[in-house]
C-alpha positions in Angstrom: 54.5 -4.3 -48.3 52.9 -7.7 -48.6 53.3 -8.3 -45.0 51.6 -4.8 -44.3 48.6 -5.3 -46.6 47.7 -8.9 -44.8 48.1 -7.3 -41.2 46.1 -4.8 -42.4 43.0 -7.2 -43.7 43.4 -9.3 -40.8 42.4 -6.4 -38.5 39.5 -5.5 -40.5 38.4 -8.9 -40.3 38.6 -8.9 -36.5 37.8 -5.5 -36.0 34.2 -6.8 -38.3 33.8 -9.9 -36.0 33.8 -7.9 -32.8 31.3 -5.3 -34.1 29.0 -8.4 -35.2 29.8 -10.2 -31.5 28.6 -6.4 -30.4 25.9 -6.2 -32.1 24.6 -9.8 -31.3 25.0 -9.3 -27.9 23.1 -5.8 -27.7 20.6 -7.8 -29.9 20.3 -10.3 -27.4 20.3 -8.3 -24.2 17.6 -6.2 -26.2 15.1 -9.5 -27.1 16.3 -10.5 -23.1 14.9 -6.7 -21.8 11.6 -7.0 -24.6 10.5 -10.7 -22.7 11.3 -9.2 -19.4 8.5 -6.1 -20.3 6.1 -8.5 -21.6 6.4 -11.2 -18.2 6.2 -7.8 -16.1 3.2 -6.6 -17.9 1.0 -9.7 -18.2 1.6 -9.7 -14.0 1.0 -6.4 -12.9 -0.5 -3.3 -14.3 0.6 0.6 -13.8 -1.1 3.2 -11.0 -3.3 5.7 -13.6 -2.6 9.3 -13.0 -6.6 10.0 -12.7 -8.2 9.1 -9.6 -10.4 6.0 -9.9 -13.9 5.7 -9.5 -15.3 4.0 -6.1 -18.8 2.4 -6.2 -21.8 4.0 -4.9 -19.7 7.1 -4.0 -18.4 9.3 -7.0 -15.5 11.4 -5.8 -16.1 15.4 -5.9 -14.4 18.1 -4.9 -16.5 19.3 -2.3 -16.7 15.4 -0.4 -12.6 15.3 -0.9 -12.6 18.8 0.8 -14.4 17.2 3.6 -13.1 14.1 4.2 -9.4 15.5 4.2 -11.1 17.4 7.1 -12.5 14.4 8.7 -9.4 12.0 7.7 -7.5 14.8 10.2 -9.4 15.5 12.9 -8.7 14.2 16.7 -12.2 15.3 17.8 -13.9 12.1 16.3 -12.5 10.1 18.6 -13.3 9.5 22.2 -10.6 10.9 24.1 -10.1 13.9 21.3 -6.5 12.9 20.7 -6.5 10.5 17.8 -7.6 10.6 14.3 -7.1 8.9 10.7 -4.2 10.2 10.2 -3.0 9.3 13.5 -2.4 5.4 12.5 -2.4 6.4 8.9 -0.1 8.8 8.9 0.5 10.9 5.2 4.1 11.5 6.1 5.3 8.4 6.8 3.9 5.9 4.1 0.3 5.9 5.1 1.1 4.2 8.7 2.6 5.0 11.8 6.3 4.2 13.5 5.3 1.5 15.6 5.0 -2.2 15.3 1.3 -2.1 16.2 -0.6 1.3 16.4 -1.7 3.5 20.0 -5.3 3.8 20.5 -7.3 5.3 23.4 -6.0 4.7 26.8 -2.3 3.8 25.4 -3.7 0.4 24.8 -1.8 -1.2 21.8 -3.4 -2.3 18.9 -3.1 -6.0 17.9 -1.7 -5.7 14.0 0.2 -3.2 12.1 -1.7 -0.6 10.2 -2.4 -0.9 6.7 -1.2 2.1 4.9 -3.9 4.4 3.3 -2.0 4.7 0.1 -3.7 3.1 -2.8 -5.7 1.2 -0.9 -8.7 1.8 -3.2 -7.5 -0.5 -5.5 -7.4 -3.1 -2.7 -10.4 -6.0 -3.1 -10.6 -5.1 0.8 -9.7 -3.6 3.5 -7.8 -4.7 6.6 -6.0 -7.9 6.9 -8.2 -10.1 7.2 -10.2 -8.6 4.2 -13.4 -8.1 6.6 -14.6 -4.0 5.2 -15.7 -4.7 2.0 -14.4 -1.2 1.2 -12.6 1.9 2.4 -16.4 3.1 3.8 -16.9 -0.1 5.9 -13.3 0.7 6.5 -13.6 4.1 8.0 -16.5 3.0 10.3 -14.1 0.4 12.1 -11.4 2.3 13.9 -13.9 4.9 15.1 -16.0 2.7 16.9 -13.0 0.3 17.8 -12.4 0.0 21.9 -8.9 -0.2 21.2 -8.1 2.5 18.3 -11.1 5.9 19.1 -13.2 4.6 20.9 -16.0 6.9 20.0 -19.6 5.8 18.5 -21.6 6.9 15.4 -23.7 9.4 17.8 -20.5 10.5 19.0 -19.2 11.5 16.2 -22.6 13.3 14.2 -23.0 15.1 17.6 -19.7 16.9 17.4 -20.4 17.0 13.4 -23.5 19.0 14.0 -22.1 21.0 16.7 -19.7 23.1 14.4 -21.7 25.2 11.4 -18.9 24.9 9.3 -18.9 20.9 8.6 -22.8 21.3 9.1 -22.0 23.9 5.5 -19.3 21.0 4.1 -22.0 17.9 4.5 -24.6 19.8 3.0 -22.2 21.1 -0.4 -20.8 17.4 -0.6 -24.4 15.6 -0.1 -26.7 18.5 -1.7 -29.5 16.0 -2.2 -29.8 14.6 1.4 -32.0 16.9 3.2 -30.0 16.1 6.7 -26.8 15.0 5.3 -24.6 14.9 8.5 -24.7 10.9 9.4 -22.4 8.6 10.3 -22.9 7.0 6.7 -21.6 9.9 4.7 -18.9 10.5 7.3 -17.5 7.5 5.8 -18.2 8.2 2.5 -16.7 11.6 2.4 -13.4 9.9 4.1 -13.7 7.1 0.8 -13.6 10.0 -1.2 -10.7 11.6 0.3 -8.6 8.2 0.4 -9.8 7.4 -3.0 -7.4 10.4 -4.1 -4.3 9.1 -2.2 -2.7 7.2 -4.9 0.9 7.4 -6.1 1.6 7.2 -9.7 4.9 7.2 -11.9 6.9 5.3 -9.6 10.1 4.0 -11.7 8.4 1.0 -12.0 5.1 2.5 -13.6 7.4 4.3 -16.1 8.7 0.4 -16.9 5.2 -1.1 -17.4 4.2 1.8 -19.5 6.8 1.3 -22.1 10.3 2.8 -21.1 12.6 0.1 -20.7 15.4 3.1 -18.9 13.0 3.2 -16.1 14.5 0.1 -14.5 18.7 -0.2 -14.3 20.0 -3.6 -14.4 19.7 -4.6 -10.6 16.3 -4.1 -10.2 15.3 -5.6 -13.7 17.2 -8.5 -12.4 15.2 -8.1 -9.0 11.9 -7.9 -11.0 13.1 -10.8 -12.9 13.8 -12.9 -9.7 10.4 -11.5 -8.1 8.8 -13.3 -11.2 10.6 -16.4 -11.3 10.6 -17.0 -7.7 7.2 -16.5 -7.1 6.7 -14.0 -5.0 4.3 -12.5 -7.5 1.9 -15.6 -7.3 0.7 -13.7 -4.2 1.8 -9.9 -4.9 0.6 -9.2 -8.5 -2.0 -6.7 -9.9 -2.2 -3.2 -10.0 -0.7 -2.8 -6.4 1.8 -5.8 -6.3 -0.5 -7.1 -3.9 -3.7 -6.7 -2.0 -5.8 -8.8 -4.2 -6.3 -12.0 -2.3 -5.4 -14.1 0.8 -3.2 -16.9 1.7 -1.5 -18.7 4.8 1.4 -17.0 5.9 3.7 -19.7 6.1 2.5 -22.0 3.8 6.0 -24.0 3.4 7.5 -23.5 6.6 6.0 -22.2 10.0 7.3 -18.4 10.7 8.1 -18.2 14.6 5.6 -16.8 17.2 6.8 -13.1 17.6 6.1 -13.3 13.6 3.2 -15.2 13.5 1.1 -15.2 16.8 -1.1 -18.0 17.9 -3.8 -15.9 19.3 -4.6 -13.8 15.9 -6.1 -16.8 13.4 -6.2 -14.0 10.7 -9.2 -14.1 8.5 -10.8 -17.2 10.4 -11.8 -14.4 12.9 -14.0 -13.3 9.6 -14.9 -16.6 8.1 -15.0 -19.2 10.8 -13.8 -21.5 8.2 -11.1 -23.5 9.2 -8.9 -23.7 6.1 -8.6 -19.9 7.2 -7.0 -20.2 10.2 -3.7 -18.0 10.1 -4.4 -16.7 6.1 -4.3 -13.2 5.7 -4.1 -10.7 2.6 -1.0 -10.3 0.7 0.3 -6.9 1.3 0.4 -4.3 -1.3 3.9 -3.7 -2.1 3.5 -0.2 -3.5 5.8 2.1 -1.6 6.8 -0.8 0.6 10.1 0.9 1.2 8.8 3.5 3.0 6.7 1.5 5.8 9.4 -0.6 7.9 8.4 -2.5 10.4 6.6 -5.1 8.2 4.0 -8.1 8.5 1.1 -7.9 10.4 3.1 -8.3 13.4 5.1 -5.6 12.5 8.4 -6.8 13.5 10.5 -7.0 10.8 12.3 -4.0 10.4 14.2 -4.3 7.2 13.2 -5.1 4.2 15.9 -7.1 2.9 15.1 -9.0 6.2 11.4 -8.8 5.3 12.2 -10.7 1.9 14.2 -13.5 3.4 11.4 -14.6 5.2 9.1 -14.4 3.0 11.6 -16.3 0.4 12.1 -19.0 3.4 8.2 -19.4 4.6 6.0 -19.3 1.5 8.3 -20.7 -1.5 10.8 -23.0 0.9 13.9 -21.0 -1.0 16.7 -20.0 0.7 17.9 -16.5 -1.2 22.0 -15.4 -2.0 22.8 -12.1 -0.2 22.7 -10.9 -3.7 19.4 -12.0 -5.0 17.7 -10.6 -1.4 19.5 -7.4 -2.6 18.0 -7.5 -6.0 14.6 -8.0 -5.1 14.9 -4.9 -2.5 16.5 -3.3 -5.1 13.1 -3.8 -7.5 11.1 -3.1 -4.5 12.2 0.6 -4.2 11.9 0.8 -7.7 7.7 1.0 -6.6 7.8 3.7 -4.6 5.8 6.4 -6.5 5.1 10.2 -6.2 3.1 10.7 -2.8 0.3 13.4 -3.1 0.6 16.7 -1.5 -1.8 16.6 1.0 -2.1 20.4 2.6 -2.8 19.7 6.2 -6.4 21.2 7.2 -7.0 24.1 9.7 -10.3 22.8 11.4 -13.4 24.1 12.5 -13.3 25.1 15.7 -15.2 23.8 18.7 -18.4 25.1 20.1 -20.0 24.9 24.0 -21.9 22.5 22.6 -18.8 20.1 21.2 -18.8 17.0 23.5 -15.9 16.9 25.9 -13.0 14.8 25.6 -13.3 11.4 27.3 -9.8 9.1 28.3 -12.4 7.0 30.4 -12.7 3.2 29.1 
């Protein structure tokens, strides 16, 4: 009986140590989670669910309406064949399958595409930063030799030529007494792109409080991310997309990566502390938008990481902690809008013709 009785209080006692070695550790794990949060939250900041404002350009309904139209529409271009959504396309990340996009003529384009999603909260657009914003951005591929090839008076001239966007400019710019320029073409494709942001990715959920959001790989990829320093670069409220830096600034990335002939932002500046420095990519929805670089010819992203591990921080990454990060990298791909794709006015004998001429 004696025997019995001490068996009996020694198990107790263990049994009472293991719940407190339990508890510790869930303690721990739980402070370990909390500092995670507040490091992740001091670096980047969640997509809002409300469409942000754009400067000099407030986003209504009626200039959404029309730049959905615009953002869709082959007949702003030269040859009648290419539009917005041709390099930008909504199904496929914002961008399209190639390394480099296919403008007028089949000529090729010389960098990958940005993707349209989120870009408004971009400080700029393009990779070497030189639109200001998405208006100066909408301007540049119409009138580029290489993407549509059209011109401003192209493009109001087959505006005016159809009533029905002659009706849309007028309800989205009532003031202007002749609202159908080349300005508000771009503004009305602003508003339109200001709308294409993607909220509540798993991520967002994190930042905004629900520690669930994450599981343990990528918290241990967002954890690496951070300590690493790959968000030095990619930080803010699009893990990137908010300044620029020289790709390769450890070790030299190889020509097909990196070619000689496109000096980056230089091109913009003329300075030559910018030669090869571009804008960090915005990592939201990453996943979805192989290849990668501005070369676009990277097609995986845990082979997208490596490099970037290998030629801006010098570190050479475990198969693991490459599968980590990618791991926290999906974790930022959020709920795409539905985009209803636009039947378009329809041409008039006074439409300009297509053109396929240089």
């Amino acid at each position: 009986m004696i025997l019995k009785k001490s068996a009996t209080l020694e198990f107790r006692f263990v049994r009472k140590l293991c719940v407190a070695a339990i508890a510790i550790l869930v303690s721990s794990q739980a402070g370990a989670d909390d500092d995670l949060m507040k490091a992740a939250r001091r670096a980047f900041k969640p997509i809002p669910s409300v469409v942000p404002a754009v400067k000099d350009n407030p986003v209504t309904h009626e200039k959404v309406e029309l730049g959905r139209m615009l953002f869709f529409d082959p007949r702003m271009s030269a040859s009648g064949i290419i539009s917005c959504n041709s390099c930008h396309n909504l199904g496929t990340g914002g961008v399209d399958a190639g390394p480099t996009s296919v403008g007028h003529g089949w000529q090729r384009g010389p960098r990958r595409a940005p993707t349209v999603y989120n870009a408004v909260f971009n400080v700029a657009q393009f990779w070497d930063g030189r639109a200001p914003d998405l208006k100066a951005q909408a301007k540049g591929p119409v009138q580029a030799s290489v993407e549509m090839n059209a011109t401003p008076d192209h493009v109001i001239n087959t505006l005016k030529s159809m009533s029905d966007y002659v009706g849309m400019f007028k309800k989205a710019f009532p003031s202007e007494v002749s609202p159908v320029t080349f300005d508000n073409f771009a503004r009305a494709i602003e508003a339109f792109e200001a709308i294409l942001i993607t909220p509540a990715a798993p991520f967002d959920q994190y930042l905004e409080g629900d520690p669930t959001a994450l599981n343990d790989q990528e918290k241990a990829g967002l954890k690496l991310f951070m300590e690493t320093g790959c968000s030095s670069c990619h930080n803010g409220i699009n893990v990137g997309g908010q300044d620029y830096f020289p790709f390769g600034m450890v070790e030299k990335p190889s020509t097909n990566l990196l070619p000689t002939t496109d000096k980056g932002r230089f091109a913009v500046t003329k300075v030559a502390s910018d030669e090869y420095v571009f804008r960090a990519a915005p990592l939201r929805n990453v996943a979805l938008r192989a290849p990668y670089f501005h070369s676009g010819q990277v097609w995986t992203l845990k082979q997208a990481v490596g490099v970037m591990a290998e030629v801006q921080l010098g570190a050479k990454l475990s198969d693991k902690e490459e599968n980590d990060i990618v791991a926290f990298l999906n974790s930022l791909s959020g709920q795409l809008p539905k985009i209803e794709y636009p039947i378009l006015p329809t041409r008039t004998d006074t439409t300009p013709l297509p053109s396929t001429g240089k």
